[in-house]
C-alpha positions as a Markdown table, in Angstrom:
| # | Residue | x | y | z |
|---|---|---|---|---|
| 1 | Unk | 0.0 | 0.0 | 0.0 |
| 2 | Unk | 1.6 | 3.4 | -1.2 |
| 3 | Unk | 1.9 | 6.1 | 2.0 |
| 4 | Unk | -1.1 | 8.5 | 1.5 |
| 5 | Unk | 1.8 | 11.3 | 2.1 |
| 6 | Unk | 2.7 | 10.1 | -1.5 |
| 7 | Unk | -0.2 | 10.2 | -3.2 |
| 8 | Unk | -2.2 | 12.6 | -5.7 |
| 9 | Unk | -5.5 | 13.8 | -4.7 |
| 10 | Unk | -7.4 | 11.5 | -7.2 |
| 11 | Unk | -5.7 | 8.5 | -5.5 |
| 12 | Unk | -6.7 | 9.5 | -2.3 |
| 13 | Unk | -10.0 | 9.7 | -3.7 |
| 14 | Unk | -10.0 | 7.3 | -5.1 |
| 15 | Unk | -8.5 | 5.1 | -1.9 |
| 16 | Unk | -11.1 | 7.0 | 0.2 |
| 17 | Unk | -14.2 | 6.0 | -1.6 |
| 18 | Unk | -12.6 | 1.8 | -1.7 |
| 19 | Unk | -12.5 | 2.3 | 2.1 |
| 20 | Unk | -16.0 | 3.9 | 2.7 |
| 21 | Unk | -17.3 | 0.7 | 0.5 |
| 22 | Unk | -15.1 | -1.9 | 2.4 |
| 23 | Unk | -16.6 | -0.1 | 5.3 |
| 24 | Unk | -20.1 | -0.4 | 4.4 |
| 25 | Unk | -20.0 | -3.7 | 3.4 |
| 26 | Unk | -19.3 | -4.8 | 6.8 |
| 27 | Unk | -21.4 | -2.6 | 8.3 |
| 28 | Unk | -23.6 | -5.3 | 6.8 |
| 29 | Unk | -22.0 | -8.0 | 8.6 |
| 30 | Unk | -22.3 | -7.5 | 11.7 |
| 31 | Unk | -24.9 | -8.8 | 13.7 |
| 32 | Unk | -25.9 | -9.1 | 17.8 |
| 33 | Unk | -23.1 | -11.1 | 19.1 |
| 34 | Unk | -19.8 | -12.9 | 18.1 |
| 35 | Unk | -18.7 | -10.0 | 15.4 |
| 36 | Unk | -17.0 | -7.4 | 17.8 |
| 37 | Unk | -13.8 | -8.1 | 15.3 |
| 38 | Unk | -15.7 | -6.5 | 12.9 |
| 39 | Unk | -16.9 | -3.8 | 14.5 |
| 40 | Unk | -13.4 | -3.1 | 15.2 |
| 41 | Unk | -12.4 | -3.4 | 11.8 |
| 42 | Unk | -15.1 | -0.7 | 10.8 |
| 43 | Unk | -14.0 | 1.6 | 13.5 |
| 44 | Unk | -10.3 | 1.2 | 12.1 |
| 45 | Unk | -11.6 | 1.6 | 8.4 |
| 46 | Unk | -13.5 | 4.9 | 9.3 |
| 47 | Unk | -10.3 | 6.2 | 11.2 |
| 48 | Unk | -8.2 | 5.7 | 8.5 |
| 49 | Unk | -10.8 | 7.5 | 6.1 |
| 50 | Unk | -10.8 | 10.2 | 8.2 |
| 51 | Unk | -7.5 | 11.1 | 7.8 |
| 52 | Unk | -7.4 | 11.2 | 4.2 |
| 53 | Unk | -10.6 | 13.1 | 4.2 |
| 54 | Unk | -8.6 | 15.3 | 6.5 |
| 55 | Unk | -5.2 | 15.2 | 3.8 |
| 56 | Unk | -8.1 | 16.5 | 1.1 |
| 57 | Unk | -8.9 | 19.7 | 3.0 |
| 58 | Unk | -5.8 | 20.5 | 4.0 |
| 59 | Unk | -3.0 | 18.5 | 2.3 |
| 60 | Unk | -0.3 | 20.9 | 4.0 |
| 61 | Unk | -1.2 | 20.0 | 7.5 |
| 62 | Unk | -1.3 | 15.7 | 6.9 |
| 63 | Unk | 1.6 | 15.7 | 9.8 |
| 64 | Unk | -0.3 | 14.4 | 13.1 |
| 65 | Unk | 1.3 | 15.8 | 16.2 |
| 66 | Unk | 3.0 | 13.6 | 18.4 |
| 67 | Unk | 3.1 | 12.6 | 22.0 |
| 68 | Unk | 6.2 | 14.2 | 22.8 |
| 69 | Unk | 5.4 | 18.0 | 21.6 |
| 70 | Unk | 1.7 | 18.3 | 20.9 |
| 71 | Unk | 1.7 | 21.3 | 20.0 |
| 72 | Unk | 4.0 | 20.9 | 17.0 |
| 73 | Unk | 3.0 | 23.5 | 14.4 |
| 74 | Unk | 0.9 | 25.8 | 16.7 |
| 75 | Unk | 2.3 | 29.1 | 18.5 |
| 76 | Unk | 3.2 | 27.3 | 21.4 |
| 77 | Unk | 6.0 | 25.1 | 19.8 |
| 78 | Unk | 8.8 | 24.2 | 22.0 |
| 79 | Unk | 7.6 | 25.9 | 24.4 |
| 80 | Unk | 7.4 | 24.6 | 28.1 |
């Protein structure tokens, strides 16, 4: 799987929508007990689509911020 950093906007697209329909299709799946895997997977699927959704407003700001500074980016950089 290519890095979404590397991709063009109609890939993402294009990756965004295959995720939304692997997404609703198990949507379909799951039923009242034994498919909490699933349910899981769906919840992983629609995190993963919203960060692309969120590279395809704003493809400039697809760097997350991490644990150690998190406010990477914002006017309180670096500072303690």
């Amino acid at each position: 799987m290519k890095d979404i950093n590397k991709m063009n906007r109609v890939e993402l697209k294009d990756h965004m929508m295959s995720l939304v329909s692997e997404a609703n299709y198990n949507k379909t799946l799951i039923e009242k007990h034994d498919t909490g895997h699933i349910i899981d997977y769906v919840s992983r699927l629609e995190d993963r689509i919203e960060s692309i959704s969120a590279c395809l407003v704003s493809p400039n700001d697809i760097e997350k911020k991490t644990e150690d500074d998190p406010y990477k980016g914002t006017i309180i950089e670096g500072k303690d």
